[in-house]
VODREN-421371 format. One record per residue: residue in one letter; y, x, z of N, C-alpha, C in turn. Coordinates in steps of 0.02 Angstrom, whole numbers, padded with zeros to 5 digits, always signed. Layout:
<atoms>
AYXZYXZYXZ
...
</atoms>
This chain:
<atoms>
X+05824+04987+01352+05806+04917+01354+05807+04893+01426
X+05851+04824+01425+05839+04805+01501+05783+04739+01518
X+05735+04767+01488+05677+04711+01542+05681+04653+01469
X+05707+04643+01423+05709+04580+01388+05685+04611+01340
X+05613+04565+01340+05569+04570+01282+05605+04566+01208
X+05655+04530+01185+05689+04529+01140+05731+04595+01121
X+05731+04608+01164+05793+04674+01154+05772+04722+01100
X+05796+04749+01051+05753+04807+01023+05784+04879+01045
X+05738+04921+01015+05783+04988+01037+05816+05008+00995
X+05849+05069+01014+05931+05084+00975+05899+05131+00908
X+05917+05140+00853+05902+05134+00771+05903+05215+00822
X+05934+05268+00847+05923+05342+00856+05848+05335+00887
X+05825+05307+00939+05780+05303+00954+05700+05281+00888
X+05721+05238+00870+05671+05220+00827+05681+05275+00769
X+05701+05304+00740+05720+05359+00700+05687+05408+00727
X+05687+05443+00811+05662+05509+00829+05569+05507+00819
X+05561+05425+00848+05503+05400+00835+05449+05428+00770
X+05491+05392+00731+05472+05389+00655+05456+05463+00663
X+05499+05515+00659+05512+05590+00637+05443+05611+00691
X+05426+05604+00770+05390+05628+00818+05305+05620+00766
X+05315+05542+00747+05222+05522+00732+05238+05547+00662
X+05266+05555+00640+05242+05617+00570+05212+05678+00569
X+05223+05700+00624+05195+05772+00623+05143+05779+00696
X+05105+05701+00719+05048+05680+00735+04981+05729+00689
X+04945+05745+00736+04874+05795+00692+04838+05738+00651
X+04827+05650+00691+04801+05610+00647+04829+05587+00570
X+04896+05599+00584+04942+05564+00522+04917+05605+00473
X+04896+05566+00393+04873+05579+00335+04952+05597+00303
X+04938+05636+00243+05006+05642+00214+05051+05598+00193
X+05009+05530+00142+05050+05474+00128+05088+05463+00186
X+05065+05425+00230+05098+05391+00295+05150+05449+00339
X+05133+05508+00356+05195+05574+00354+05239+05570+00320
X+05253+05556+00245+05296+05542+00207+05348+05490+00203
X+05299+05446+00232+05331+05388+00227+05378+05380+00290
X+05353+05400+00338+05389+05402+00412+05446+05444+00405
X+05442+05502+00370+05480+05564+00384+05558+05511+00332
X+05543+05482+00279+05559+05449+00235+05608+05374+00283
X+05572+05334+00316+05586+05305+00378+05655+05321+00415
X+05632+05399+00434+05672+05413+00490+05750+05438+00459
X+05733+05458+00416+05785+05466+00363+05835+05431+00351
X+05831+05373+00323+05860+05300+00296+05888+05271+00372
X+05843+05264+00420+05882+05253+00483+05942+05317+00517
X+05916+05361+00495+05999+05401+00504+06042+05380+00457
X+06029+05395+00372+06080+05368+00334+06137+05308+00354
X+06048+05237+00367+06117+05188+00368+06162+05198+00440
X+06131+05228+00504+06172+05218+00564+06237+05268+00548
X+06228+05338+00488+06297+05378+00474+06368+05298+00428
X+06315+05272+00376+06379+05245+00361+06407+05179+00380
X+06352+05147+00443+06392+05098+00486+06447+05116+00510
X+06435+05172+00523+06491+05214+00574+06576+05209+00524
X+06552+05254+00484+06598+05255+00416+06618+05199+00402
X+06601+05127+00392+06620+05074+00368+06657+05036+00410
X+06630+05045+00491+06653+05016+00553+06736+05069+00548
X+06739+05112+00545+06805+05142+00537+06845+05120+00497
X+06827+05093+00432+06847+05097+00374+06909+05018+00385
X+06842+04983+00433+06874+04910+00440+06909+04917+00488
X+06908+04961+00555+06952+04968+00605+07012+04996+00577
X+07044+05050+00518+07075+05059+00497+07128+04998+00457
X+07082+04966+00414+07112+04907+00386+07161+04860+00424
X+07107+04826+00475+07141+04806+00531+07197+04817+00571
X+07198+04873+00571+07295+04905+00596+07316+04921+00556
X+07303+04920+00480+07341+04928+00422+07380+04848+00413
X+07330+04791+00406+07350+04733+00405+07393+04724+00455
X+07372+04721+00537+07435+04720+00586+07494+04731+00582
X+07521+04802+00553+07573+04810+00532+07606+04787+00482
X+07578+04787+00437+07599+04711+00366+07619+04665+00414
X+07577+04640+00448+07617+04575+00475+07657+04581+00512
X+07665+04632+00554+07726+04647+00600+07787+04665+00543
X+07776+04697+00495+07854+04713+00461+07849+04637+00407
X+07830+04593+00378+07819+04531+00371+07873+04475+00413
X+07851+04499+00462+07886+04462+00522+07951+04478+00533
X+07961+04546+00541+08012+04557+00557+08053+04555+00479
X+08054+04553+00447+08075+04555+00393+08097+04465+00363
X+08063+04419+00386+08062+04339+00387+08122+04340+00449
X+08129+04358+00493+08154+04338+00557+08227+04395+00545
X+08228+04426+00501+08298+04446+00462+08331+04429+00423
X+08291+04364+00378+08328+04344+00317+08375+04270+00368
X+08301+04262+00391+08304+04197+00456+08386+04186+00485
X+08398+04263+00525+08453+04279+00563+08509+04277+00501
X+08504+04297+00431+08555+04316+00394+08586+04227+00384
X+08564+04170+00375+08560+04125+00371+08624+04100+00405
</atoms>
């Protein structure tokens, strides 16, 4: 975090968090559970942002190329003309 109250911290960070105050001597079991539970779901979703962010970076140069052979393929019938 740089100094801006707004800023939050990064989902690994708040995740190690979660996992550290679970196994706190004060923490009751419900609330252990629930954290350990917490820290969990914030790994899950940060694994399949990752996965999805690929998924669309993939797409994206899949589409590019459609339009590049698109193009070139318009700009051949174009020339046959």
């Amino acid at each position: 975090m740089n100094g801006n109250p707004y800023e939050l911290p990064a989902p690994t960070i708040v995740a190690d968090l979660c996992a550290q105050r679970a196994w706190d001597d004060e923490v009751d079991d419900d609330t252990r559970l629930r954290l350990e539970f917490a820290a969990d779901t914030i790994r899950h979703l940060m694994a399949r942002t990752v996965v999805l962010a690929q998924q669309l970076e993939r797409s994206e140069e899949h589409t590019s190329e459609l339009q590049s052979h698109s193009d070139l393929v318009c700009r051949l019938l174009l020339e046959k003309k």
